[in-house]
N, C-alpha and C positions, 0 to 999 in steps of 0.2 A: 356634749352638753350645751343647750344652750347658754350663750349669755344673758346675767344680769342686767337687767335692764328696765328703767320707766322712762314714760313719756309725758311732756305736758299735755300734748295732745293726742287724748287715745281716738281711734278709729273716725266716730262719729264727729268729734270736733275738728277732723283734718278733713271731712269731708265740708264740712258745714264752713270751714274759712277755705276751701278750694270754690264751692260754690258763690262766699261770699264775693272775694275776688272777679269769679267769670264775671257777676252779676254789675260789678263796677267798672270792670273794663267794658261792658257792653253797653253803658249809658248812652245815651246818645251818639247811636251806631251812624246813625246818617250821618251827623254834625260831624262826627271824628272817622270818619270813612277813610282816611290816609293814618291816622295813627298806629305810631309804629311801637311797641309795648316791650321794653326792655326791666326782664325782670331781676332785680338785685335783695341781698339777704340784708342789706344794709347801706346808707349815704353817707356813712362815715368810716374813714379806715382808708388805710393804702392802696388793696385790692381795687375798693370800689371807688377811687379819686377819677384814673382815667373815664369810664363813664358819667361820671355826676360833671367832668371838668367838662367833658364835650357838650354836654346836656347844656350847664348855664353859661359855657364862654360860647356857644353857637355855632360848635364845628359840626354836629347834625346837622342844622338848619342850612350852613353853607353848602353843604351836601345835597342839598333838595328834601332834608328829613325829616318829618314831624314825631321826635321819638320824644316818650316820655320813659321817665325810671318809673316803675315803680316798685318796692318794698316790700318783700312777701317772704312765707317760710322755706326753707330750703328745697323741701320736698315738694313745694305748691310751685318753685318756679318751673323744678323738672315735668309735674302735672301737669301746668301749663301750656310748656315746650310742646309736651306729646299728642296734648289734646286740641293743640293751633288756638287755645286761649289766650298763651304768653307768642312774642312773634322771636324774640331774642331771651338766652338767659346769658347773665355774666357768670356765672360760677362757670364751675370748672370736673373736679373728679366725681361727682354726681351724676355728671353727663356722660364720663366715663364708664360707670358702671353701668347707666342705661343703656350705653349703644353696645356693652359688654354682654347685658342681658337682652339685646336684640331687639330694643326699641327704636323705632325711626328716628337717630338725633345723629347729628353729628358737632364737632368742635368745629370750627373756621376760623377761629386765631385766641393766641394768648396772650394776655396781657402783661403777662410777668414771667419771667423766665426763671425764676425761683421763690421758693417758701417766702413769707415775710412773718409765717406763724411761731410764737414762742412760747412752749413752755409754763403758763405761770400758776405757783400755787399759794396757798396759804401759807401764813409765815412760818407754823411749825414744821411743813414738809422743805426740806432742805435739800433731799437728795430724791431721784426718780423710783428708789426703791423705798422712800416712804409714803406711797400714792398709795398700798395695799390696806385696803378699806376701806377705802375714801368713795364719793361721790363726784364725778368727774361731768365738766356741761360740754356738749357735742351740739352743732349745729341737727343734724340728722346721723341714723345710720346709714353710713358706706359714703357721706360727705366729708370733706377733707380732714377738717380736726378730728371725726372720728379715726378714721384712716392713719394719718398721723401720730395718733397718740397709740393705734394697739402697736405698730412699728415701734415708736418708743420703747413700751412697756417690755414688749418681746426682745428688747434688743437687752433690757435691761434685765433679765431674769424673770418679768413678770408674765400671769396669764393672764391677759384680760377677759377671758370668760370667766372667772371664777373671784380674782382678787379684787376688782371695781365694781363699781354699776354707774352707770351709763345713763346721764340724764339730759333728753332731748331736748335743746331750751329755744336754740335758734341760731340767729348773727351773733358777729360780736363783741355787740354793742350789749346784746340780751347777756350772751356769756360772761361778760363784764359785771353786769349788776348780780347776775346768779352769786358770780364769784365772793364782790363785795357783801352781797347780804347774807354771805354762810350758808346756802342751800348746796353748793359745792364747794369743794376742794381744792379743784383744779380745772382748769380749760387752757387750751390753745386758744390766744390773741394776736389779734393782728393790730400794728400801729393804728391809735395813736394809745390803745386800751392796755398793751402791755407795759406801757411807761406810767401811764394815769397810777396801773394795781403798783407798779415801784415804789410808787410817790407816797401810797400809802401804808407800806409795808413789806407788798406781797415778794414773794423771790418771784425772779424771771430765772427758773433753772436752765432751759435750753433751745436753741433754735433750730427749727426743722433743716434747715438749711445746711445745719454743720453734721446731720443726722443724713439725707439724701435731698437731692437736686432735682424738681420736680415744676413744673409749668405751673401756674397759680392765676385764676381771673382767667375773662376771655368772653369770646361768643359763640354760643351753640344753639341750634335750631332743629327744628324738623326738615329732614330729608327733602319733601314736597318742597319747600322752601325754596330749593338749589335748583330745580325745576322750574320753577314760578317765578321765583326774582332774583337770579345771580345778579344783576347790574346793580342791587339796592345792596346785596352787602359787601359788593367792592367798596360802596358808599358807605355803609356802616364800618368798615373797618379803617375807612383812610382817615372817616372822623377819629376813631380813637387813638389811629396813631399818631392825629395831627397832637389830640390831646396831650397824647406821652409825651412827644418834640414839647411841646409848651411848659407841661412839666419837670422835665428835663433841663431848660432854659430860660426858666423864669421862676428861679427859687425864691427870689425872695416875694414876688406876689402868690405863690405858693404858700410860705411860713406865714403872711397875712393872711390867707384864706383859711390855714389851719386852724390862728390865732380867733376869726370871726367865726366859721362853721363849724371847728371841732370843739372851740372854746378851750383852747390850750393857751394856757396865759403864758405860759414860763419859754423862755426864747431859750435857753437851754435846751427844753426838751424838744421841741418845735424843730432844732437845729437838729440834733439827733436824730428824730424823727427820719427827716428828708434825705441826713447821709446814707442812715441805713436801708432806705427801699429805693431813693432815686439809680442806683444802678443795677437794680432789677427788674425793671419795667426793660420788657421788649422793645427792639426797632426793627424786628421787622413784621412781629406777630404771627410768627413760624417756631411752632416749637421743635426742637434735634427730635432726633429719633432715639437715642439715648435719654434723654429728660420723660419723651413719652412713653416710653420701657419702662421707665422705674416708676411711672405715674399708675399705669396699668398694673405694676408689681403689686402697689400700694393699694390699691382698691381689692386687687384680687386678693390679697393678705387680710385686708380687712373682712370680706365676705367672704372668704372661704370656697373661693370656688380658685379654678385651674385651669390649662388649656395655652396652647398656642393662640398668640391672636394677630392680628393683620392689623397695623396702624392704620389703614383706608379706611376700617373697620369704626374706628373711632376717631380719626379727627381728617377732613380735605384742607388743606394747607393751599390749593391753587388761588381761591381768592385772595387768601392773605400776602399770594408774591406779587400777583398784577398789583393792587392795592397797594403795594410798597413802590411798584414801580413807580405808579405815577402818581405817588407823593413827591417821590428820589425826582422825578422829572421837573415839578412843578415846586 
């Protein structure tokens, strides 16, 4: 049976904001002829800190990089990737199931070496087994909150074909406001969106993390790519790790940046915030082979498909050691 399920964006309107997209990254092709197009679901949140912190503290640019972020829907960054319109995406189990489903992509490093997604719902659902009827926001199908939550559900006696639906909203920042304005239920959030729903009620029932241990964030690209420019993403990956190091070691101009860019006023939560994902962020941007087992579990769970698979398959990890190297050197 299939799954229940809507989308905000049926068919034609995901074509029509894929188009829009190509159409603005191709602005002025001459002028931005080195622009390097790193696509993210969102510039706010834990996941997407390392990229946005490389972007405006200028570890691209020390790199030799002209990368810009930009802001698109889940499924538009993977179109991207595939179609050489996007040059990087940050996500992560999306990519996964693309190079599952035998599209040219592969992973080259991750950002996070575990979940920082939790759980959160409306204030009457208390427990995981009162999500049945509910209306749940998922970035995309077979992207990580989805992924994450049929695991939940299943783990918790629920089927998610049958007991939810499934509504496509976006990042989760969009997830957030779904949340708050009652057109859903429930979503998986990632800081600083899971503390915000707290603050105003919502329960944070669970964290993916205490559920399975799974690689989160990262860069993935087109195949051709690895051919064309290996020397550009040793570059792109020692900016992010420079990022993470920076992250890592400079909390408190961190909890000010949250304070200006996320507009989290409360030094409380701010503080919180930073305990809880600063020792998740990778150093070396290599994920086990264990975390990428259960990542591929989780996707495969979610789409329903099977098979032995070959890590090679899905993520090269060799840029991400040189790139550590000669961070570790310098």
């Amino acid at each position: 049976m299939q799954p229940k399920a809507r989308s905000m964006f049926a068919g034609r309107s995901l074509l029509i904001s894929i188009s829009f997209v190509v159409a603005l990254l191709s602005c002025d092709a001459g002028a931005q002829e080195k622009k390097i197009i790193l696509g993210l679901t969102t510039r706010v949140g834990s996941t997407s800190l390392p990229f946005v912190i490389a972007e405006e503290r200028g570890f691209f640019k020390a790199e030799g990089l002209n990368v810009l972020v930009v802001v698109m829907q889940n499924q538009i960054v993977v179109n991207g990737v595939v179609t050489k319109n996007v040059d990087y995406g940050g996500t992560f189990s999306n990519f996964v199931g693309a190079a599952l489903a035998g599209l040219p992509v592969r992973i080259v490093m991750t950002a996070m070496d575990g979940s920082d997604h939790v759980l959160v719902t409306a204030p009457g659902i208390k427990r995981v087994e009162d999500l049945k009827g509910t209306t749940i926001g998922i970035s995309s199908f077979g992207g990580t909150p989805h992924s994450e939550i049929v695991m939940i559900m299943r783990k918790y006696g629920l089927n998610p074909d049958k007991d939810v639906t499934f509504l496509q909203i976006g990042g989760s920042s969009s997830r957030y406001t779904a949340l708050e304005s009652g057109s859903v239920q429930a979503a998986m959030l990632v800081p600083p969106f899971n503390k915000m729903a707290r603050l105003r009620g919502f329960n944070e029932l669970l964290s993916f993390n205490d559920v399975m241990q799974i690689p989160l964030g990262g860069l993935a690209l087109h195949t051709d790519r690895i051919k064309e420019r290996p020397d550009e993403i040793v570059k792109m990956i020692k900016a992010v790790l420079k990022s993470i190091q920076f992250i890592r070691s400079r909390k408190s101009e961190i909890l000010s940046y949250m304070e200006k860019s996320w507009g989290i006023k409360g030094a409380d939560v701010r503080e919180g915030i930073y305990d809880d994902v600063a020792g998740l962020y990778s150093r070396s941007g290599v994920g086990s082979d264990e975390t990428m087992r259960n990542v591929v579990r989780l996707v495969q769970e979610a789409r329903k498909t099977k098979g032995e698979v070959q890590l090679s398959d899905v993520a090269d990890w060799s840029y991400a050691r040189k790139a550590n190297e000669e961070v570790k050197v310098k």
